[in-house]
N, C-alpha and C positions, 0 to 999 in steps of 0.2 A: 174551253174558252168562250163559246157561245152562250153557256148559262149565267155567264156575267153580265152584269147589268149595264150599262154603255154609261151613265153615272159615275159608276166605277174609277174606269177609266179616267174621264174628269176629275175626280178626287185626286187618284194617283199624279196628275198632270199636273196639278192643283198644289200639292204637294212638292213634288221637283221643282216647279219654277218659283215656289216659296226659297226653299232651301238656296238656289241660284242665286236668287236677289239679296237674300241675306250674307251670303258669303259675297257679293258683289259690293254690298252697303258696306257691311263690314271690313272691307279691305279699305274703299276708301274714304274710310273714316282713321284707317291706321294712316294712312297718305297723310291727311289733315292734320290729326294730331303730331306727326313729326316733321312738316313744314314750321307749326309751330313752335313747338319747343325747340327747332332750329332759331327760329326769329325770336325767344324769348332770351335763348341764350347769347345771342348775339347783340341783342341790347346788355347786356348783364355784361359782357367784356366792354362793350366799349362803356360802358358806367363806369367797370372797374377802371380802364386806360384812364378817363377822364377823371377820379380821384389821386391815381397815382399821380396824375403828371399834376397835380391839385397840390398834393401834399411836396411832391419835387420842387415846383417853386416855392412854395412857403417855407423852404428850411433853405433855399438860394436865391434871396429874390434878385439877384446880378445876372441867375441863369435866362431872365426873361431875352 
């Protein structure tokens, strides 16, 4: 272990807290994109509600 260069070392360290941050970024960026696609689909239902009850009064306009 002593003919190792103390460099080395650094690299190696260099390396792990690469790999850290990237499975750390990576994670929450999975976070991110499915807060969204929560909130995208949830505008998308209430679109839909809001055409259905659209086309419900236009075939009852007495239901208003």
């Amino acid at each position: 272990m002593e003919n190792i260069a103390w460099w080395v070392y650094l690299v190696l360290a260099g390396i792990i807290f690469s790999g850290y941050q990237a499975f750390s970024l990576s994670r929450q960026e999975k976070e991110v994109d499915e807060e969204w696609v929560q909130e995208q689909g949830n505008v998308y239902i209430k679109r839909m509600n809001a055409e259905k009850e659209r086309r419900r009064n236009r075939k009852n306009p007495k239901a208003m």
